[in-house]
C-alpha positions as CSV (number, residue, x, y, z in Angstrom):
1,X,170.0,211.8,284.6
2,X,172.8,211.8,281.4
3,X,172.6,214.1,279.4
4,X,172.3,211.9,275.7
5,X,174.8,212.2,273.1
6,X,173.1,215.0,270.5
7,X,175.4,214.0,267.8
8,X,177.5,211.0,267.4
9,X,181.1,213.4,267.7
10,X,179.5,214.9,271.0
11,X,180.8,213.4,274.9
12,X,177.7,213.0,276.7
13,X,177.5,214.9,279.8
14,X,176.4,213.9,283.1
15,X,173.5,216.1,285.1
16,X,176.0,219.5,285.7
17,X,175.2,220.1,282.1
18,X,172.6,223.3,281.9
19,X,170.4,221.5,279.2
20,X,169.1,219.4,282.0
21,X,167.8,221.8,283.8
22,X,165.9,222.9,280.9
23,X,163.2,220.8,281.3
24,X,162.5,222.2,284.5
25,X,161.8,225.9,283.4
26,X,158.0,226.2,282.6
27,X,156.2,229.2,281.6
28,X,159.0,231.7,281.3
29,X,160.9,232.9,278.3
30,X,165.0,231.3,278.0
31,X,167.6,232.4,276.2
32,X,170.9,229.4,275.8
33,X,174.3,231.7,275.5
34,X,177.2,229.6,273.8
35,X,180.4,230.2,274.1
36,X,182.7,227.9,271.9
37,X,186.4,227.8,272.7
38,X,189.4,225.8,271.6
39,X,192.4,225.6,274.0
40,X,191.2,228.3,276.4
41,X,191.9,226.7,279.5
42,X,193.6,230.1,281.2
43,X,190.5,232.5,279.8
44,X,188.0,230.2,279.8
45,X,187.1,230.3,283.7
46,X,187.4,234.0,284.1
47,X,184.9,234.2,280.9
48,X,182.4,232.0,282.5
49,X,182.2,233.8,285.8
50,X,181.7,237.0,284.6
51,X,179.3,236.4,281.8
52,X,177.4,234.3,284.7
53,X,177.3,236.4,287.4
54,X,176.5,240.1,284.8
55,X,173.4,237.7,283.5
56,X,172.4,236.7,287.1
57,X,172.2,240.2,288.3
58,X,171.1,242.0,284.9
59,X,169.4,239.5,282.8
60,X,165.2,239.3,283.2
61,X,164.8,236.2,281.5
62,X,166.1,232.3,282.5
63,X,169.4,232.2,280.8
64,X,171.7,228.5,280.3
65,X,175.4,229.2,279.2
66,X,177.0,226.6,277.5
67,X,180.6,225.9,277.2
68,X,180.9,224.0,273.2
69,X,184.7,222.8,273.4
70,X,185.9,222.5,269.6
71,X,188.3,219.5,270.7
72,X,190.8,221.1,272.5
73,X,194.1,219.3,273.7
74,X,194.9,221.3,276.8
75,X,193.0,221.0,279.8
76,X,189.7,223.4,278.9
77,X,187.5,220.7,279.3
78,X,188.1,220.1,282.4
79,X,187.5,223.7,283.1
80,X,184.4,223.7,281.6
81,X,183.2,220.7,283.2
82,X,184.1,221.6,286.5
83,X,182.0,225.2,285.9
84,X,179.3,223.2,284.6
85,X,179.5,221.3,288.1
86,X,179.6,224.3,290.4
87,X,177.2,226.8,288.8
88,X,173.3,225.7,288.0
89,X,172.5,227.2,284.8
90,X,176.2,226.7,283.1
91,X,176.4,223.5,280.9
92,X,179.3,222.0,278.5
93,X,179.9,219.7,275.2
94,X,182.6,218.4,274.0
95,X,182.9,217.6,270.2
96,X,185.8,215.9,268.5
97,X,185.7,218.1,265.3
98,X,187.2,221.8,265.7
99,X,184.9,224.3,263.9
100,X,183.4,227.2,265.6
101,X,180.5,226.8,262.9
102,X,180.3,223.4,263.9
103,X,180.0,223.6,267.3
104,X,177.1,226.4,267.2
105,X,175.2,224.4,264.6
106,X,175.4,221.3,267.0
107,X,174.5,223.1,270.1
108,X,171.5,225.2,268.5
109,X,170.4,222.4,266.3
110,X,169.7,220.5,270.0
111,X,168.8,223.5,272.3
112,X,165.0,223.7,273.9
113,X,165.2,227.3,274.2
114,X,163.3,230.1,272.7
115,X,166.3,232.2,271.5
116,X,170.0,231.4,271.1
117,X,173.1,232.9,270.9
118,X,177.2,233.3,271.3
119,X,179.5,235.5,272.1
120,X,183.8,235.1,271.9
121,X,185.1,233.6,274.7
122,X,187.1,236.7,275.7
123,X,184.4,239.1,275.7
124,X,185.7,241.4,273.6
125,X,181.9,243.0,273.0
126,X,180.5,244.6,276.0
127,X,177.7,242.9,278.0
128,X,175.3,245.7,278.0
129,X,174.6,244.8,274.2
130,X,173.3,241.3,275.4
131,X,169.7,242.6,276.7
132,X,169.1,244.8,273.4
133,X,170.7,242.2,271.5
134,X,167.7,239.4,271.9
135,X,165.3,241.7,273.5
136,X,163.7,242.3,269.6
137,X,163.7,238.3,269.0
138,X,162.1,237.4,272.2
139,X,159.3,239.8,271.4
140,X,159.3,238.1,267.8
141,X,159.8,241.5,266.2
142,X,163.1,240.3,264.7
143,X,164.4,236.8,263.5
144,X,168.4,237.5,264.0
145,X,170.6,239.7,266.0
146,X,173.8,240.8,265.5
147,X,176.1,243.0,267.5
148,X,178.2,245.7,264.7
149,X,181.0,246.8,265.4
150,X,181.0,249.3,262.0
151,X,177.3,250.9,263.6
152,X,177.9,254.6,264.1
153,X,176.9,254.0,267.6
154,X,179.7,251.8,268.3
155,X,182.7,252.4,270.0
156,X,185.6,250.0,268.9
157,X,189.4,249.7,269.9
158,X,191.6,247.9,267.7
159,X,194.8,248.1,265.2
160,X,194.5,249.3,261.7
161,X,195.3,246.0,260.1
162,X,192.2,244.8,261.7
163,X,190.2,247.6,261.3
164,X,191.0,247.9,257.2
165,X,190.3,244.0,256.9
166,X,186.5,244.1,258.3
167,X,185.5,246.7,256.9
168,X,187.0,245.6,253.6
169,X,185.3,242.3,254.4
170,X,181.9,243.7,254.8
171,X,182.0,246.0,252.2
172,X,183.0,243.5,249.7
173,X,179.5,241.6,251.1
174,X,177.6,244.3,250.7
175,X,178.9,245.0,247.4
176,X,178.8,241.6,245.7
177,X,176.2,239.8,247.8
178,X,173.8,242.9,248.4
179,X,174.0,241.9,252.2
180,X,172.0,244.6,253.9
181,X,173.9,243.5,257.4
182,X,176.4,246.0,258.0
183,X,178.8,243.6,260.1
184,X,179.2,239.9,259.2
185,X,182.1,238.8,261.1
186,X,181.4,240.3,265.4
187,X,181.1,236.9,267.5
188,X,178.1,238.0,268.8
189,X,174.9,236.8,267.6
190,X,171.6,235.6,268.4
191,X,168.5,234.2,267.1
192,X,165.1,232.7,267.6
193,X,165.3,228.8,267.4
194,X,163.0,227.7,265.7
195,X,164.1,229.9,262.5
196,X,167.6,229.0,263.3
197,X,167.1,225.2,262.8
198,X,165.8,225.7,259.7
199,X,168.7,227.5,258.7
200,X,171.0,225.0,259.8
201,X,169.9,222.8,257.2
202,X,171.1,224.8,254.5
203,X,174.2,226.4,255.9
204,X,177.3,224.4,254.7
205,X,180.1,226.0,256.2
206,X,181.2,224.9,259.9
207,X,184.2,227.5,260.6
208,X,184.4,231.1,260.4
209,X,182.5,231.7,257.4
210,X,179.3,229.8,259.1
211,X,178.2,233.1,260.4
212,X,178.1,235.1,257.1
213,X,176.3,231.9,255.4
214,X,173.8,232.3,257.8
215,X,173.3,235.8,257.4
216,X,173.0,236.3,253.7
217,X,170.6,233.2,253.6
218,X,168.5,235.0,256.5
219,X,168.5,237.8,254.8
220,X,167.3,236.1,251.1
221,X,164.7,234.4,253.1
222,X,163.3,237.6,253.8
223,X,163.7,237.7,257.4
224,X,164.6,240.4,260.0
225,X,168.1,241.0,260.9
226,X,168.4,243.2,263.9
227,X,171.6,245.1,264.7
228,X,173.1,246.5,267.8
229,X,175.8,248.9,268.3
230,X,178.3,247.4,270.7
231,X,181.6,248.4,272.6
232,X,183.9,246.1,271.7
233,X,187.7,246.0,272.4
234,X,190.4,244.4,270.5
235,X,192.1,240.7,272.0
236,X,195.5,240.9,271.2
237,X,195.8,237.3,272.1
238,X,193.7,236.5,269.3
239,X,194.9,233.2,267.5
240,X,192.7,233.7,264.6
241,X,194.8,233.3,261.2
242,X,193.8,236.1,259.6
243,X,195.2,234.9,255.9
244,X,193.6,231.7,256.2
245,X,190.4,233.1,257.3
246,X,190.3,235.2,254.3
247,X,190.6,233.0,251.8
248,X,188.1,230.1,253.6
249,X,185.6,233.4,253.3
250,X,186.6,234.5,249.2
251,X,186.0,230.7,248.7
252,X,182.9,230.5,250.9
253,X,181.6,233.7,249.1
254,X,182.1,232.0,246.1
255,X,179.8,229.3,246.7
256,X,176.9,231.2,247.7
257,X,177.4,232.9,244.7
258,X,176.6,229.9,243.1
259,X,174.3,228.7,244.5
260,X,172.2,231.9,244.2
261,X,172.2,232.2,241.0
262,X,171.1,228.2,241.1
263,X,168.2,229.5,242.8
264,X,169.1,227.4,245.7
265,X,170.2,230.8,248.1
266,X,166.8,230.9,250.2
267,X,164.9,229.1,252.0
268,X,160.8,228.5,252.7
269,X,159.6,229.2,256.4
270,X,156.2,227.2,256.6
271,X,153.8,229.3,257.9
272,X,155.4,232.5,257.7
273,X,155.2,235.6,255.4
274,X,158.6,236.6,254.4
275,X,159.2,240.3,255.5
276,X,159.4,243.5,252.8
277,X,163.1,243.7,251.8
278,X,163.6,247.7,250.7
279,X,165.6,247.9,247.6
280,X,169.2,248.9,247.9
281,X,169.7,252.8,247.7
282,X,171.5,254.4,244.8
283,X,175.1,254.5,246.7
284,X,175.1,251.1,247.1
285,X,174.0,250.1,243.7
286,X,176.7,252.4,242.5
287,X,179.3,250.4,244.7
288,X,178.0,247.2,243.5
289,X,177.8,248.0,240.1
290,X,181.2,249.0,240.2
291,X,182.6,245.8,242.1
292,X,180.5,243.9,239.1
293,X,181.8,246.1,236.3
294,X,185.5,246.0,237.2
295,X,185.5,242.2,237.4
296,X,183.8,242.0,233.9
297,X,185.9,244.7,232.5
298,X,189.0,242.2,233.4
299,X,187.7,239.0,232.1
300,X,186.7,241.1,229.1
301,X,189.9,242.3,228.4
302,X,191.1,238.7,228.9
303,X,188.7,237.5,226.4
304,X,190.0,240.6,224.0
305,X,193.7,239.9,224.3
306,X,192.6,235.9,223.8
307,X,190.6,236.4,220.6
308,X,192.7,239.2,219.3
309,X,195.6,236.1,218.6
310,X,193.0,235.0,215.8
311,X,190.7,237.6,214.8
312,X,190.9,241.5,214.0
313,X,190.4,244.0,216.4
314,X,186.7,244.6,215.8
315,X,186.0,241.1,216.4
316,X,187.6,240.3,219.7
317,X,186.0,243.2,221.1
318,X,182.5,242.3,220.0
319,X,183.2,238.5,220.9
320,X,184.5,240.1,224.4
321,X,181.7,242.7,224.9
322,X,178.9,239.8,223.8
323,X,179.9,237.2,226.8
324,X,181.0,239.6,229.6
325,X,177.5,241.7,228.8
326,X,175.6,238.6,229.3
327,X,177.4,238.0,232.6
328,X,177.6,241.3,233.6
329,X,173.6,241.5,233.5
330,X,172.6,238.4,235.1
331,X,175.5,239.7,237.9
332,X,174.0,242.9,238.4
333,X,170.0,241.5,238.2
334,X,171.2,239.5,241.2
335,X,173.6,241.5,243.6
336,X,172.6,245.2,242.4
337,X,169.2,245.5,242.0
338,X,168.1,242.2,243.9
339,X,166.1,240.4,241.3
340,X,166.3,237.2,242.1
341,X,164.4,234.3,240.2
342,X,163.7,233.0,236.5
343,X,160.7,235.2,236.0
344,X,162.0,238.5,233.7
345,X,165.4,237.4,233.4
346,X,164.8,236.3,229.6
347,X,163.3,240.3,229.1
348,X,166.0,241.6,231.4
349,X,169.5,240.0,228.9
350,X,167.4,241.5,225.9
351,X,166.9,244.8,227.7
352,X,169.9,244.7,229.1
353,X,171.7,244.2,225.2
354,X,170.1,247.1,224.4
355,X,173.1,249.1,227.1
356,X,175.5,246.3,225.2
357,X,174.6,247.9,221.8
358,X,175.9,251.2,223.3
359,X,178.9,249.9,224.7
360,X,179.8,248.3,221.3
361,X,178.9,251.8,219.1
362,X,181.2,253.6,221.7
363,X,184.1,251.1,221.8
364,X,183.9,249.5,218.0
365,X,183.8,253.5,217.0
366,X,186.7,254.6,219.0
367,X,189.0,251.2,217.6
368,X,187.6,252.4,214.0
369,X,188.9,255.7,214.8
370,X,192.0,255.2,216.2
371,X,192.8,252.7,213.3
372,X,191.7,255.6,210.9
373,X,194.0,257.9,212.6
374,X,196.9,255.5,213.4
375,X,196.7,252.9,211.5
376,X,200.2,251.3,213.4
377,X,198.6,251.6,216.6
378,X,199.8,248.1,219.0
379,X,198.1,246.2,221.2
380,X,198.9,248.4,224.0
381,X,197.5,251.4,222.7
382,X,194.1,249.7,221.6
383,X,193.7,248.5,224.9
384,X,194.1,252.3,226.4
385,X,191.2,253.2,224.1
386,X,189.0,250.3,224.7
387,X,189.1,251.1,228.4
388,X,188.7,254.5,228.1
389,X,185.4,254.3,225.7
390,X,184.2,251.6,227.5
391,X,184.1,253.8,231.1
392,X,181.9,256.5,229.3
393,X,179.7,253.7,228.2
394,X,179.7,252.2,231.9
395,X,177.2,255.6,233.1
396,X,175.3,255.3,230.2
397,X,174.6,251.5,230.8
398,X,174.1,251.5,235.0
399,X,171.6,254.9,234.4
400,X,169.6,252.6,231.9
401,X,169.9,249.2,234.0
402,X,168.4,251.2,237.0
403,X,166.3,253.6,235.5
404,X,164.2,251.2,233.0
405,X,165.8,247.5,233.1
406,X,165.7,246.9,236.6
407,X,163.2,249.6,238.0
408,X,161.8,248.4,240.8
409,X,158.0,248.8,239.4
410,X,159.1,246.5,236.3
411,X,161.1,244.2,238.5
């Protein structure tokens, strides 16, 4: 039997490829592990073998590995076909595309098995994480899995430029996207199927930034994200370009953005009730209320130095303080407190122009008084005074936005 083309970029495989086999498993539980590589001819073997044999002598449920090859030029195909030929449960598919996020969406978006999931090619998280890793989604107590490297249970090797980058990474999610995950970016993931194809409909991205995509719209679907600390050792062959990577993730970050506050950044599971979210704690509504604030407080005094060309002092700043208020509260309704949704947000710009008012007494008074006690005061030193008053009324407004705007019994 051929194995049939699951997409029309995919190389159908003849019968060594694991998903054949599939049919033949009844009555047990099984678990499809993917490993996508590009130009790993010289790792990829070595992977393989030791992923299958750890599984065959560890692993209680039916297991298939299979080898997604994101188009490479050197001979890795040939490796992974000639695995696929030799050991039973170990399959492969070729696409013609490169995209790690491509080649996971094609190969879960086809797979018959209860629970999915991939790992890097070199194995740089330990293999005792697997079992605890889908153990939680094959008892359908969780709907992802993800192995974190930043869990305080973890133990991680690698270089500081690394190590500043993730963690910068994630906390930048946490802050902006009120992720609850704590570690978007560790290639090693699982999750049921069925709840994975749905989310494959809606994720957009098919590189590096598929993974966090599917994560925060997991996570505003209301569904479980289970993580596991893992070992997890540096690859100092890693080809990944880490500047590249960055930016495809700002820009990716970007988008979801937007299309949250489209209302487009969940999705419905038939079926299903969506599980109890608990609201962010105070630290991280501090962090994220900062990220938010600082970002406003730039494009305010961008609007400020703008409007000050054409208008007096007092007007720029109330022109400035009146858009980036209405911003900064739909912002905060969204990623700090995690109101999401039309209903309240009318009540909540209102409420929330009450903490503008303050901001423009405090700000409008100290310009008034620094004019009345220099009136030759430049640019330069306005701006000092602006920032100054507006951080004093920056407390004032996130104590009223979380204590009566945005309480969680209101909102």
């Amino acid at each position: 039997m051929t194995q049939p083309a699951m997409r029309q970029n995919l190389r159908p495989v003849p019968a060594v490829d694991g998903r054949d086999r599939a049919d033949t498993v009844v009555g047990t539980r099984l678990v499809e592990v993917v490993v996508p590589v590009y130009n790993e001819q010289h790792s990829l073997e070595r992977c393989v073998r030791e992923l299958h044999a750890y599984l065959a002598e560890t692993f209680p449920y039916d297991y298939l590995i299979t080898v997604a090859d994101n188009a490479s030029v050197d001979g890795t195909w040939e490796v992974a076909t000639a695995l696929a030929a030799e050991l039973a449960p170990v399959g492969a598919v070729h696409l013609d595309l490169k995209g790690r996020g491509r080649a996971l969406r094609e190969v879960w978006g086809a797979s018959g098995a209860d629970v999915v999931a991939y790992m890097d090619v070199d194995l740089s998280t330990g293999l005792d994480a697997f079992l605890p890793l889908v153990a939680p989604l094959l008892s359908g107590h969780s709907d992802l899995a993800i192995g974190s490297r930043l869990h305080r249970g973890s133990a991680v090797v690698r270089g500081p430029k690394r190590e500043f980058i993730s963690r910068t990474y994630n906390l930048l999610l946490r802050a902006t996207m009120a992720a609850g995950f704590s570690d978007a970016q560790c290639g090693f993931k699982a999750g049921r199927t069925e709840v994975v194809k749905r989310l494959l409909a809606e994720v957009e991205d098919n590189a590096w930034f598929f993974d966090t995509e599917l994560l925060l719209l997991a996570e505003a679907s209301g569904l479980r994200i289970h993580e596991v600390p893992v070992d997890w050792v540096d690859d100092p062959d890693s080809r990944v370009d880490i500047v590249r990577t960055v930016v495809d993730d700002l820009r990716g970050m970007a988008r979801v953005a937007r299309r949250t506050l489209a209302g487009k950044g969940s999705v419905d599971l038939p079926g299903r009730g969506r599980g109890a979210r608990v609201p962010p704690g105070p630290g991280r509504q501090a962090v994220s209320f900062a990220v938010v604030g600082g970002l406003c407080t730039l494009a305010y005094l961008l609007l400020f130095l703008l409007a000050r060309q054409v208008v007096p002092a007092l007007a720029a700043n109330a022109l400035a303080l009146a858009v980036t208020a209405v911003v900064n509260t739909a912002a905060n309704r969204r990623f700090t407190f995690g109101v999401t949704g039309r209903r309240g947000a009318l009540r909540h710009q209102l409420e929330g122009g009450l903490a503008f008012l303050v901001g423009l007494v405090l700000s409008s008074g100290a310009v008034a008084g620094l004019h009345a006690a220099a009136p030759d005061a430049g640019h330069g030193v306005e701006l000092a005074v602006l920032v100054a008053a507006n951080a004093a009324a920056t407390l004032v407004r996130f104590v009223l936005l979380r204590a009566w705007v945005f309480h969680p019994r209101r909102a």
